[in-house]
N, C-alpha and C positions, 0 to 999 in steps of 0.2 A: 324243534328246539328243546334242549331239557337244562330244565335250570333247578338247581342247590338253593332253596330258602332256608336262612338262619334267623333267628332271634334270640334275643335272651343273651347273648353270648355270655353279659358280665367280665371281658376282658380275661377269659380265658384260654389262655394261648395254646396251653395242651391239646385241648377238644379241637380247635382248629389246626393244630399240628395232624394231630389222627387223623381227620379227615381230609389231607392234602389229597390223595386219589382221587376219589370223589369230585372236589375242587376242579383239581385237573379235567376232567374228565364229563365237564358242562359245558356248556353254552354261557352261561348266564348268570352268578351269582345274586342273590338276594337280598338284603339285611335286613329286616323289620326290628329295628329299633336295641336299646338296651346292650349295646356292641360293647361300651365303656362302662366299669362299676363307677358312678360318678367322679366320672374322666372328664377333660379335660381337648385340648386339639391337641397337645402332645399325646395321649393316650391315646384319642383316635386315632392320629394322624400312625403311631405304631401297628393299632391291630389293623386298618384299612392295609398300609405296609404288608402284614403278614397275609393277611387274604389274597392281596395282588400276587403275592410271590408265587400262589398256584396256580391262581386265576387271574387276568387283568382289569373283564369285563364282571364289573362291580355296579349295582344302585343301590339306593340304602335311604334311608330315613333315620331319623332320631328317634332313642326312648326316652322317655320321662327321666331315665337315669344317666344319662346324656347332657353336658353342660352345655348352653349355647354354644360358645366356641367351638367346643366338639363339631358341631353340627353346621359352624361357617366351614371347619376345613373337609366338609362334605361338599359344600358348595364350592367352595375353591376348587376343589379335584372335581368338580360336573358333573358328581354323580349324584346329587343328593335328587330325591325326588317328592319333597316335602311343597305342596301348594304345586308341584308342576309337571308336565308331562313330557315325556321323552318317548322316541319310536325306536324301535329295534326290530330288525328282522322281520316290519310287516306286525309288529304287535303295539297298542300304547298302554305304557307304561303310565303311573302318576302316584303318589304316596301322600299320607299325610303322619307326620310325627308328635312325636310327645305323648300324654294321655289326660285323662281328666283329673280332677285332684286327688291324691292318694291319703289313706288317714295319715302318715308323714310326710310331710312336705319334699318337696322332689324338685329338680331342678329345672325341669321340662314339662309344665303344667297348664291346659287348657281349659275352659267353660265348654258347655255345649255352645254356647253363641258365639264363640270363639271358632267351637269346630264349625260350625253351621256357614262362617262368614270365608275359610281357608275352601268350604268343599263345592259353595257356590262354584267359585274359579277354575273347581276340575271339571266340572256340569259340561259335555258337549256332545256334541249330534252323534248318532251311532254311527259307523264307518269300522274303523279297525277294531278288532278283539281288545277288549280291553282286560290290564292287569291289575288290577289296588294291589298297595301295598301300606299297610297301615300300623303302626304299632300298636295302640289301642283297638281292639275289638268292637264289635255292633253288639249292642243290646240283644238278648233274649237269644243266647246261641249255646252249644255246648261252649265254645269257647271263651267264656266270657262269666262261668262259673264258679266263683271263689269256694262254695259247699254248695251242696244238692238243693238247687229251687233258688239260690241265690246269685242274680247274677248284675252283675258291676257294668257294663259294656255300654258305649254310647247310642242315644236315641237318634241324634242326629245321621254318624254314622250310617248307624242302619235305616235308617230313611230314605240316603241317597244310595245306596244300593241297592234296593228296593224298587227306585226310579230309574237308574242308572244301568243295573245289571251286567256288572262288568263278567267276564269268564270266570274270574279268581280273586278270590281276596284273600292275600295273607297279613297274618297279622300276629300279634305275641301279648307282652304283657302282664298276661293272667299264666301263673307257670302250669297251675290247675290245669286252666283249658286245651291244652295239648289235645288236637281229635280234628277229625275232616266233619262242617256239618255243611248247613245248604241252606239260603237265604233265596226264594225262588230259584232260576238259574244260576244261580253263582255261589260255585264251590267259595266257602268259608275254611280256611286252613288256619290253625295257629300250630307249629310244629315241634312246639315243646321247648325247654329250654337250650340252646347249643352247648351252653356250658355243662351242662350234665349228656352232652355225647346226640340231641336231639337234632334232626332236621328234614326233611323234605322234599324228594324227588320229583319234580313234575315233567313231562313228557307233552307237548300241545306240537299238533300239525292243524295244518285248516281251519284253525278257528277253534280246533277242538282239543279236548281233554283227552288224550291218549294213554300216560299213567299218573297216577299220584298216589303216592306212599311213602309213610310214614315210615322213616327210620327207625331202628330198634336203638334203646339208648347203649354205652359205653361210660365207660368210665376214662374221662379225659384227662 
């Protein structure tokens, strides 16, 4: 299977114009969060529109910059994958959206006890490969680095992945953390921001990690 992770997008339609090939050209589309610059479900309900138009098969979660609405006509179209999990192709799937609180207030905003009480729920026995997709980061990652030594990303998070150990965790965010790090077995991705041209190839057969890289950015 090879799937296109985006994040960040900020409802820029260019950079997902550019990369229609691409689009085409997966399995599997991604969104980790921040799709809308605080949008709207008319806003969503447009850019999720322009993504299908390359690709059909869409999941996605909320960013912080994401109105709830937004994120009901996530749920309305069954793609959304915030608190729940979905199978594809012999893999599960499950997300969690929003972020912690930012120094400006944002519209899509959680506690760690907040996160702690959404990640219980995705907690289950190991069986199929598992995918997170998250739009807030884990604690103490490259990706989760606002400057050098400082880093923003949730504890809880990273705790249940830690327990969990899914195959992959994508996730955005932090525009900084763009970079592939590693949380025991499972690859940590955040892919940069989409709307500045960024995103993420990944390639899995068997359980396994086959490519993942990082796109070069464009100007969208």
């Amino acid at each position: 299977m090879v799937i296109i992770t985006l994040t960040d997008i900020h409802a820029h339609t260019s950079a997902i114009s550019a990369l229609g090939m691409q689009l085409r050209s997966c399995d599997l589309v991604l969104l980790s969060g921040d799709i809308t610059h605080f949008g709207h479900k008319k806003e969503m309900a447009a850019m999720i529109g322009l993504i299908r138009s390359f690709n059909p098969m869409v999941y996605a979660v909320s960013g912080n910059c994401d109105y709830p609405d937004a994120e009901q006509f996530l749920t309305d179209e069954n793609i959304c994958l915030n608190g729940l999990k979905k199978e594809f192709q012999g893999y599960a799937f499950y997300g969690l959206s929003g972020s912690l609180p930012c120094p400006g207030k944002t519209p899509n905003e959680y506690s760690e006890e907040e996160f702690e009480v959404f990640l219980r729920g995705l907690a289950f026995p190991h069986g199929l490969p598992q995918i997170m997709l998250s739009h807030q980061p884990p604690y103490d990652t490259l990706n989760d680095q606002v400057s050098p030594g400082v880093h923003v990303g949730s504890k809880s998070i990273r705790k249940f992945i830690e327990e969990q150990q899914p195959l992959i965790c994508f996730t955005g965010h932090i525009h900084e953390g763009k970079g592939i790090d590693h949380i025991g077995k499972t690859a940590i991705v955040n892919p940069g921001p989409a709307g500045r041209g960024s995103y993420v190839l990944t390639e899995i057969s068997n359980g396994q990690i086959k490519r993942l890289e990082l796109a070069q950015p464009f100007r969208g």
